[in-house]
N, C-alpha and C positions, 0 to 999 in steps of 0.2 A: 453286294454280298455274294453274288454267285460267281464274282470273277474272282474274288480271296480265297471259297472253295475251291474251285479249279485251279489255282495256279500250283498246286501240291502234281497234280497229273493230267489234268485237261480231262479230266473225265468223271463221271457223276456214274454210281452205281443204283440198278436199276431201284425205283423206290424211293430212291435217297433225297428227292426235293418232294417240297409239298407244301399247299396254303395253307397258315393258321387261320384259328378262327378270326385274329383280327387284320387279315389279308397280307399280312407278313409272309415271305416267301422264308422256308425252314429248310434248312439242311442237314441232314443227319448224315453223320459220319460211322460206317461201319468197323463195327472191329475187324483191325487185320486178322487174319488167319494166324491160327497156331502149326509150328510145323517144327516136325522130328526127323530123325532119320533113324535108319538102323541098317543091319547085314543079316542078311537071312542064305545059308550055303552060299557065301562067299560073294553073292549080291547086294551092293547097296541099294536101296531103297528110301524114297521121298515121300514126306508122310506130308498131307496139310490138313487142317480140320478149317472147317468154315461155320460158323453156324447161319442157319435158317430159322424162317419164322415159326417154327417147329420143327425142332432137333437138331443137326448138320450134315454138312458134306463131307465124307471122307475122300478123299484123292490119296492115291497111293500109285506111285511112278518108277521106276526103275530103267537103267540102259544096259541090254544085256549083252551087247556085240554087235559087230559088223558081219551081214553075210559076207561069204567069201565072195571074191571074182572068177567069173567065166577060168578065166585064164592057171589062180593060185589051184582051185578043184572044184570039176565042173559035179564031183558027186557030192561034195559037202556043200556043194551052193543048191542042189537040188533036194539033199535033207534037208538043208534047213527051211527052203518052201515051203517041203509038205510039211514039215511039222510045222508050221505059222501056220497054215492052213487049215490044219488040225483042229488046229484050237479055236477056230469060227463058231462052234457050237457051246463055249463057256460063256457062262452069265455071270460072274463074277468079276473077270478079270478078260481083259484084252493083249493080243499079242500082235503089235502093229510094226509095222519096217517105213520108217521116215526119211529123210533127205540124207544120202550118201550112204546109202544102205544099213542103215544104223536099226536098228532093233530094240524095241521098248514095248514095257510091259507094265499097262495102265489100268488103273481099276477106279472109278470114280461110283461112292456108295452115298446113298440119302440115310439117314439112319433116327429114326422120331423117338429111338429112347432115350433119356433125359441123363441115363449113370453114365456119364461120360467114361471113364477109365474101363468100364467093362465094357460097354459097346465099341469102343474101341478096339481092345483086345478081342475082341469076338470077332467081328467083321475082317479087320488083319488075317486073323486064322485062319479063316476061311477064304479067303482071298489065295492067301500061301497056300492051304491044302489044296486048292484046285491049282493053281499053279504050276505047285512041288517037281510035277510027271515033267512037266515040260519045259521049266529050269533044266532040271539033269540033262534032256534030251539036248536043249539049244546049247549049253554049256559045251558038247560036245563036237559041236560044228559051226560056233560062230566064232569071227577072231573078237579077240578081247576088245572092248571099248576104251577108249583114251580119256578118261574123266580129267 
């Protein structure tokens, strides 16, 4: 039983085996995530909803650009530091610089109220509102990303 689950991905989600009462080994399969995108000022954005044992995870992803190199401008490679850095004190949302100097913008939310379409829309917004400043800011000194 447990190798017919796993041959989908090799992998069990936490939770996801368990004994019946009549020592039968259960597997439960999770639903996949729902997942949207949109464009918010000329950024796409990756939307996933997850649910939990009460309410879900919202994940919300973006690739905003590559710092620049030493070399292309050593002053636009230095704005755009301090504004990453800037942004250390947001509780919403994350401005992180990943492998090849790539730049993304992550915000992973728990969210236990149940109206899914508005806590949706609510959490999004406020995500984008704290954001918003520093979109504009990195738009203006990082080179574009190659999706």
């Amino acid at each position: 039983m447990l190798a017919a689950a796993s041959e989908k991905n090799g992998r069990f989600e936490v939770r996801s085996v368990s004994v019946g009462a009549d020592g039968r080994l259960a597997v439960e399969t999770p639903a996949p995530p729902s997942r949207f995108h949109f464009s918010f000022q000329g950024t796409v954005f990756h939307v996933r909803l997850m649910p939990l044992s009460a309410g879900f995870r919202l994940q919300i992803s973006a690739v905003l650009g590559h710092i620049p190199f030493t070399a292309e401008s050593l002053a636009l490679r230095n704005s755009a530091l301090e504004i990453i850095r800037a942004t250390e004190p947001l509780d919403k949302i994350r401005f992180v610089v990943a492998h090849g100097q790539q730049v993304a913008a992550i915000a992973n939310r728990d969210v236990d109220d149940q109206s899914l379409p508005e806590a949706v829309l609510h959490e999004t917004s406020m995500v984008l509102h704290q954001a918003r400043p520093y979109l504009a800011l990195l738009r203006t000194v990082l080179r574009p990303a190659l999706e």
